[in-house]
C-alpha positions in Angstrom: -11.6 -8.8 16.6 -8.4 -7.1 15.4 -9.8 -3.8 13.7 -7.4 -1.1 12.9 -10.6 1.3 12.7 -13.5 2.1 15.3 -17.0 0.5 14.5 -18.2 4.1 13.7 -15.6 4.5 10.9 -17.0 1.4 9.4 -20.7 2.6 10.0 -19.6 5.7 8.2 -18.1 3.8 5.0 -21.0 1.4 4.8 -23.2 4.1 4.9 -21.6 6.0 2.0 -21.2 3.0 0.4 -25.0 2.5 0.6 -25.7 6.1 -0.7 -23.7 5.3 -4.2 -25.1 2.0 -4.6 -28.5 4.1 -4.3 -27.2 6.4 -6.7 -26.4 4.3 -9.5 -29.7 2.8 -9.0 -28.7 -1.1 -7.9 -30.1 -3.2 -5.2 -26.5 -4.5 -4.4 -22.9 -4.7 -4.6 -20.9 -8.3 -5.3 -17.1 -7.0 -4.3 -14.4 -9.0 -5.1 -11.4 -6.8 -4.6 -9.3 -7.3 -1.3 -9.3 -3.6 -0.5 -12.9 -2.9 -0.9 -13.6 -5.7 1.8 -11.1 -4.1 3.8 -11.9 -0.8 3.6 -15.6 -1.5 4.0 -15.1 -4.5 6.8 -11.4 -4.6 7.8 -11.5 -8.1 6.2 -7.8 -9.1 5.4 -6.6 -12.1 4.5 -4.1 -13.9 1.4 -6.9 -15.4 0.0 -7.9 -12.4 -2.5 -6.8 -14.6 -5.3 -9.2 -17.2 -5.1 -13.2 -17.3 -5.0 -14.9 -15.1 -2.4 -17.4 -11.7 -2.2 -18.9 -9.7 -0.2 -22.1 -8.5 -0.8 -23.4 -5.4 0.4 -26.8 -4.4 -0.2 -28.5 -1.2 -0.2 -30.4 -2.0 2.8 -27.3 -2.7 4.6 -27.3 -6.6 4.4 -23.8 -7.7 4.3 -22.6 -11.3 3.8 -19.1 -13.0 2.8 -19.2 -15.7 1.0 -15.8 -17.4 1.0 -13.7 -20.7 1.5 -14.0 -22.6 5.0 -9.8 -21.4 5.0 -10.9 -18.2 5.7 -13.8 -18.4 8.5 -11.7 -18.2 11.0 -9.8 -15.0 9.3 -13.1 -13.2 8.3 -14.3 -13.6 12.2 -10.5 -12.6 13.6 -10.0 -9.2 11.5 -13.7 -7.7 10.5 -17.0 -6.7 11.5 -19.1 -9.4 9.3 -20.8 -10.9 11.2 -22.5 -13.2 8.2 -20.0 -15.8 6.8 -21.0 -18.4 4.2 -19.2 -21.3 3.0 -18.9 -22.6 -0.8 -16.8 -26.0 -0.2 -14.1 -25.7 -2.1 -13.3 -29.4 -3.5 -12.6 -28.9 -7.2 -16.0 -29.7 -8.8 -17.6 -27.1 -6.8 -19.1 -24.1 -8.4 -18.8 -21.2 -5.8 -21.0 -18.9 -8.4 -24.2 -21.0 -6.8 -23.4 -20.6 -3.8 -23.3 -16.6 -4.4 -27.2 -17.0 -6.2 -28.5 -19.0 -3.2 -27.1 -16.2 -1.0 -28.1 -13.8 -3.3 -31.7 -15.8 -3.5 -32.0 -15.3 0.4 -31.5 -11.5 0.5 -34.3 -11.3 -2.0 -32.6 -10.5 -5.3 -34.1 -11.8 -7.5 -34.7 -9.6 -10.8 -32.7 -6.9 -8.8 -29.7 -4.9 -11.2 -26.6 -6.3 -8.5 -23.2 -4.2 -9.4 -20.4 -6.2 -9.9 -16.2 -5.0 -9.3 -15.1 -7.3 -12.5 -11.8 -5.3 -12.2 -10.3 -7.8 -9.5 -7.6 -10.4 -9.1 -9.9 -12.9 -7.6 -12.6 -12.9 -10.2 -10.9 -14.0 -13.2 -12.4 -14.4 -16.5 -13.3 -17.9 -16.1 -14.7 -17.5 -12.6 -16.5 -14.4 -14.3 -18.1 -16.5 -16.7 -19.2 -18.8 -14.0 -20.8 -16.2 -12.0 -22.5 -14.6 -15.1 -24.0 -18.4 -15.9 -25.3 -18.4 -12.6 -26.7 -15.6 -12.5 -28.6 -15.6 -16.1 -32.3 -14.6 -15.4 -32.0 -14.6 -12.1 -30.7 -10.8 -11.9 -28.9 -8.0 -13.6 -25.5 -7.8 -13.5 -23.5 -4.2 -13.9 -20.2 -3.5 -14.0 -19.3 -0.9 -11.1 -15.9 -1.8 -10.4 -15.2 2.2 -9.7 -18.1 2.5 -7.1 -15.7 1.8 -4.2 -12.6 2.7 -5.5 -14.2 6.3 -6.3 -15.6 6.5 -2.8 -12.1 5.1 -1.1 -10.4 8.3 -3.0 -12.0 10.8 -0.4 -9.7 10.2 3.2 -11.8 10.3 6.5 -10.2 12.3 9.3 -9.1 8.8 11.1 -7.3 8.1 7.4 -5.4 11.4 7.3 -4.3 10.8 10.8 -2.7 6.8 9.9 -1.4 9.0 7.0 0.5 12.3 9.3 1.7 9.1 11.6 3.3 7.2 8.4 4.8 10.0 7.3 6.3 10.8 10.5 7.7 7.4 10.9 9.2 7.6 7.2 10.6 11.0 8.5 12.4 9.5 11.5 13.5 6.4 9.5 15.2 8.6 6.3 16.8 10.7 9.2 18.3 7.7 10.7 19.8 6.4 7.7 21.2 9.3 6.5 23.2 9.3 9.7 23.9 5.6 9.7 25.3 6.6 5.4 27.5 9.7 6.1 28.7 7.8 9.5 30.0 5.4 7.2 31.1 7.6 4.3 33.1 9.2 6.6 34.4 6.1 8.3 35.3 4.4 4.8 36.8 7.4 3.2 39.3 7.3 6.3 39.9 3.7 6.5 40.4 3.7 2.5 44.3 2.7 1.2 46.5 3.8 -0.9 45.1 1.8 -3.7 41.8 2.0 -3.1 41.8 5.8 -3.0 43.6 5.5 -6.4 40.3 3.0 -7.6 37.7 5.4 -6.4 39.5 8.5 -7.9 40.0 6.7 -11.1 35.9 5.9 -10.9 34.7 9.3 -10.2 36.7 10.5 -12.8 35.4 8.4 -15.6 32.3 8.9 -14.7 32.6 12.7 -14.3 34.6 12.3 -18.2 30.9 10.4 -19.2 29.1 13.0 -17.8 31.1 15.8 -19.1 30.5 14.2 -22.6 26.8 14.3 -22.1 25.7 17.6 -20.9 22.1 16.7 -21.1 22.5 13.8 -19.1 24.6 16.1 -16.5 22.1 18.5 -16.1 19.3 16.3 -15.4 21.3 14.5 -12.8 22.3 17.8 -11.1 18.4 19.0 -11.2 17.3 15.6 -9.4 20.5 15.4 -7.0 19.4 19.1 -6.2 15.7 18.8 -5.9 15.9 15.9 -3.5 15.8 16.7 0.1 17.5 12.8 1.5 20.8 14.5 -1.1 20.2 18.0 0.5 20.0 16.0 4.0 23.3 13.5 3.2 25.3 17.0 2.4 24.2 19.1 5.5 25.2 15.9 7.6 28.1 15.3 5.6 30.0 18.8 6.4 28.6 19.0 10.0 30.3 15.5 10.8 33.3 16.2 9.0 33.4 19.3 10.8 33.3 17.5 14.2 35.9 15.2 13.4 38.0 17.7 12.1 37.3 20.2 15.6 37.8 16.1 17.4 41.4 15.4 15.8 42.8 19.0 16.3 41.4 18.8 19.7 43.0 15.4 20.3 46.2 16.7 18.9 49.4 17.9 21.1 50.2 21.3 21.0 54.0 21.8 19.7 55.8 24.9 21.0 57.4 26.5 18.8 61.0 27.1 19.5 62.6 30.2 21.2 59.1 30.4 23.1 
């Protein structure tokens, strides 16, 4: 399996997971959003638009039902180890297979919560699932229950989160380098008549800006408040700087005469 969390994590979710469904006073959960199988499972795969759920029960029974496309998937990137198969030929009706699963786990006249909020249910596979599931059990709308519960980070969250960050840190750095190395390099290599084109540009758009106060002031205030701006000046001077201290250094030294 390729999990991106320990099998404790998981345990941990499903458990909490468990304890909500408890609360709210169902038997089950049918979840058709992509992150809640993923968050619960590590399930991941493209085919969150079409027909699958997995249930979770508040006994701990958990069972994907999905399209034979995605066995191999469900087996490669989770911990379910309970995979059935609605065929999915065209005159299928997935929704039966969800009842016979359903059936199986002994839910009948149980109140199952149901995440209606998702790409893969639509309104017509809704109504297909509602049909089939007329007086065989209650449905409820809980399509918060996980997304509530998925708001609260675990340690092992926060820690993907620090190691993001710090990868977003080292990338910003490195292009701020890579966009004053550049500036620098341009502004240098710029002629005659392109100098006189960017001057002409900055001043019409200083002359716009100087005819709009309000608009000046708010670009000053976000140009200011953002640290990548504070960042591209700092870098800015200190490599100007350098070259400057590079060419004079490079530079012969004229005596001056009578000396």
């Amino acid at each position: 399996m390729n999990l991106h969390f320990t099998q404790e994590e998981f345990d941990a979710r499903l458990l909490e997971a468990r304890r909500r469904i408890n609360a709210h006073n169902l038997d089950g959960l049918l979840l058709f959003k992509q992150e809640s199988m993923y968050y619960l499972t590590g399930y991941d795969t493209d085919g969150f638009v079409l027909f699958q759920t997995l249930f979770l029960g508040v006994n701990g029974v958990l069972t994907l039902v999905t399209r034979s496309a995605d066995r191999v998937q469900a087996g490669y990137t989770s911990i379910i180890e309970d995979v059935r198969i609605w065929l999915d030929s065209g005159s299928e009706n997935p929704a039966n297979d969800v009842r016979k699963m359903l059936d199986g786990h002994g839910m009948r006249g149980k109140r199952i919560g149901v995440e209606y909020d998702a790409y893969g249910l639509s309104a017509k596979r809704g109504q297909m699932l509602e049909v089939a599931l007329e007086s065989f059990c209650e449905l409820v709308d809980a399509s918060d229950l996980l997304r509530q519960q998925r708001l609260v980070k675990s340690p092992a969250e926060l820690n993907y989160m620090r190691k993001a960050g710090e990868i977003c840190q080292a990338v910003q750095e490195e292009a701020v380098d890579a966009m004053t190395d550049n500036l620098i390099d341009s502004r240098k290599d710029l002629s005659a008549d392109q100098k006189e084109k960017f001057q002409e540009a900055a001043h019409k758009f200083n002359h716009e800006l100087q005819e709009n106060p309000e608009k000046m002031e708010t670009m000053k205030k976000v140009m200011m408040d953002s640290p990548v701006f504070k960042k591209m000046i700092e870098t800015s001077q200190r490599k100007l700087q350098e070259r400057l201290e590079e060419d004079e250094a490079a530079s012969p030294v004229v005596a001056s005469e009578g000396k």
